[in-house]
C-alpha positions as CSV (number, residue, x, y, z in Angstrom):
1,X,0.0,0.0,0.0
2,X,1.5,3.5,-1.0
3,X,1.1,6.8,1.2
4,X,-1.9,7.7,-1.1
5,X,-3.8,4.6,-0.3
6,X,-3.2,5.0,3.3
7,X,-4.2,8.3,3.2
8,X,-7.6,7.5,1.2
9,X,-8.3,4.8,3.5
10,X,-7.5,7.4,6.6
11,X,-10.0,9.7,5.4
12,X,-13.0,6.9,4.3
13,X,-12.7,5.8,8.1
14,X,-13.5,9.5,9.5
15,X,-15.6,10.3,6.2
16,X,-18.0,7.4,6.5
17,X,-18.2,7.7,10.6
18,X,-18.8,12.1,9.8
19,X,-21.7,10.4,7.1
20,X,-23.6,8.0,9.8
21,X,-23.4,11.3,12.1
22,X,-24.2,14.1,9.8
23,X,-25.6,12.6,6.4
24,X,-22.4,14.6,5.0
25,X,-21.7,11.9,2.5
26,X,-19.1,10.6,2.6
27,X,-17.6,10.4,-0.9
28,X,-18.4,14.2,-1.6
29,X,-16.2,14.8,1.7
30,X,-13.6,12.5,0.1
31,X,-13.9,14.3,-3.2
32,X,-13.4,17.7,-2.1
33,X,-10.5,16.4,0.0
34,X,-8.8,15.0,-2.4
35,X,-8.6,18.4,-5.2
36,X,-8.1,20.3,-2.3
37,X,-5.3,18.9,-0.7
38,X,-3.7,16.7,-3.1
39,X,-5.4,13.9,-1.6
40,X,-3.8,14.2,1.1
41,X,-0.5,15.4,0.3
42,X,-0.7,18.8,0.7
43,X,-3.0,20.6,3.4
44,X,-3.2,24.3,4.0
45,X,-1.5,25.1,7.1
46,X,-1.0,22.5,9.5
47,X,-4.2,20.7,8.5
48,X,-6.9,22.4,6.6
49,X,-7.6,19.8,4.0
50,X,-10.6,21.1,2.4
51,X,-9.7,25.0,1.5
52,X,-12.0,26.3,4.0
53,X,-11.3,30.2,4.6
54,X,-11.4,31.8,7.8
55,X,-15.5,32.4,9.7
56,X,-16.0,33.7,13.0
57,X,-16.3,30.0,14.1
58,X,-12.0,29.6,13.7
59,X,-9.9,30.2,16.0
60,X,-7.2,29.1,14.0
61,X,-5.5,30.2,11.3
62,X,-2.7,31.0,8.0
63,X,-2.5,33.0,5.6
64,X,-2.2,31.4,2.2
65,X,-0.6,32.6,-1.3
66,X,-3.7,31.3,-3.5
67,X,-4.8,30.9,-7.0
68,X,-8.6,31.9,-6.9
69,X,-10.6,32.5,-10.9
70,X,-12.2,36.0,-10.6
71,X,-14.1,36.8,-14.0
72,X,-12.9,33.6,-15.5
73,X,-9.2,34.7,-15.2
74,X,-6.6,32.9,-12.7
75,X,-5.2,35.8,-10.1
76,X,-3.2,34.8,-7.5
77,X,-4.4,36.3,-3.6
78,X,-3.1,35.9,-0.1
79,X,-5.9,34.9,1.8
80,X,-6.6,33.8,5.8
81,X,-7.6,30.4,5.8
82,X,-8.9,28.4,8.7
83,X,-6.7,25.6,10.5
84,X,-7.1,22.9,12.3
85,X,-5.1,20.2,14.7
86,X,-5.6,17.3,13.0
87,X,-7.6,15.3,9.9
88,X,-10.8,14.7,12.2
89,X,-10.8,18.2,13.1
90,X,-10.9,19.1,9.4
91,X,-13.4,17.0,8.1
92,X,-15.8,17.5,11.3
93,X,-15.9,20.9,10.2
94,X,-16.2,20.3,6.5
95,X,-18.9,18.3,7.1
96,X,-20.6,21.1,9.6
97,X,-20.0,23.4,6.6
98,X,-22.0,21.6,4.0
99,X,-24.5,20.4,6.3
100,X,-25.1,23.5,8.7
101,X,-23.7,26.4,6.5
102,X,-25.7,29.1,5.0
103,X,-24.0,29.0,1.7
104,X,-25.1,25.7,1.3
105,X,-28.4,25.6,3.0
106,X,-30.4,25.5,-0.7
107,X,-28.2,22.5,-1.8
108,X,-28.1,20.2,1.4
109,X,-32.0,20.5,1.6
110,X,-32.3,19.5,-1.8
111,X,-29.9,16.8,-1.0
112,X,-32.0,15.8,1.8
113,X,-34.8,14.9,-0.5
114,X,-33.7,13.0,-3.6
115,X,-29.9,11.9,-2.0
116,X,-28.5,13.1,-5.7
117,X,-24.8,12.9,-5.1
118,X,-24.0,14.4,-8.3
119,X,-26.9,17.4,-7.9
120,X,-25.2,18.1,-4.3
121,X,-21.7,18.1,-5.9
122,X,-22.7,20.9,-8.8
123,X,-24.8,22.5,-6.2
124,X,-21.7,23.0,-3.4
125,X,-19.3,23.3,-6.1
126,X,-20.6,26.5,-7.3
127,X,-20.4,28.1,-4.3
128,X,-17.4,26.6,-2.6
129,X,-14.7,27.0,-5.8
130,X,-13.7,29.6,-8.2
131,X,-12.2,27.1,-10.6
132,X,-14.8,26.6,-13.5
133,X,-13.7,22.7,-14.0
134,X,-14.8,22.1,-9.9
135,X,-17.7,20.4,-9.7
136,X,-16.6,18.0,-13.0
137,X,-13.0,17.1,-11.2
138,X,-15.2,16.5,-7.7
139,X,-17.6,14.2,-9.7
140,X,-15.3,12.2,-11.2
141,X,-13.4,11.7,-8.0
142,X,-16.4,10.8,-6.3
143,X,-17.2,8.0,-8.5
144,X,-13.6,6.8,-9.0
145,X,-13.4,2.5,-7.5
146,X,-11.0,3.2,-5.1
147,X,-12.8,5.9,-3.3
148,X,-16.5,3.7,-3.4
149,X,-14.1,0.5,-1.8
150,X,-13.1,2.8,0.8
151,X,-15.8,4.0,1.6
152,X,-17.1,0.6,1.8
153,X,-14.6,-0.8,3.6
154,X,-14.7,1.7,6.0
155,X,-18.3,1.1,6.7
156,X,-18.0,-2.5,7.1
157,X,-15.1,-2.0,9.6
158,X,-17.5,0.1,11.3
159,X,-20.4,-2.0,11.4
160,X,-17.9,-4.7,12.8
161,X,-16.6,-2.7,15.7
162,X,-19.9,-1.6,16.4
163,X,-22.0,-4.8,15.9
């Protein structure tokens, strides 16, 4: 297993325990983790791994040199961005985000009533990216085999430890 798996697998196990609390599914979560930190590789800060700038709610933070598309052009910003301590941390408040924040309020309760993965994907990635290409490169994560066998896995290891 390379770092990549183990880092995939690392975030199905949180992702799929966040979905069973929140209804934050789990392969958006694991989608949006993936473009936004290189799945993995690469978090803002110490461990922001889902992009997430600075709200009231943070009470950490970093300033980040950022590539943002304003009017369809690519300008580069320094922008406060929140942090976390660890993975968890990150994802409990991505998931918070997408199921409790007003940005996203329109597209979670549409969510709620049809479960359309691919209708909550466009519907978040319009609000959460600049990048045009977004909600296409979050799809086609989402539905990739390795991340539905993690997520999979991960819910069977749960359902065995919890029994």
């Amino acid at each position: 297993m390379n770092d990549r798996e183990d880092r995939l697998k690392e975030v199905a196990g949180i992702a799929a325990a966040l979905e069973k609390q929140t209804g934050c599914p789990a392969r958006l979560m694991i989608a949006q983790w993936a473009l936004e930190s290189e799945w993995g590789a690469k978090p803002v800060g110490q461990a922001n791994y889902f992009g997430i700038k600075k709200a009231e709610r943070h009470t950490l933070c970093c300033t980040v040199t950022t590539h943002e598309f304003v009017n369809g052009k690519s300008v580069v910003e320094n922008l406060e961005f929140a942090d976390y301590d660890s993975l968890s941390d990150s994802c409990r408040d991505y998931a918070w985000l997408i199921t409790n924040g007003a940005p996203y309020r329109a597209a979670w309760e549409q969510y709620q009533q049809g479960h359309n993965l691919g209708t909550l994907i466009a519907s978040v990635a319009r609000v959460y990216a600049t990048d045009p290409r977004y909600a296409h490169l979050a799809e086609a994560i989402a539905v990739q085999a390795n991340v539905t066998q993690a997520v999979t896995e991960a819910r069977q290891e749960d359902q065995a430890v919890s029994g």
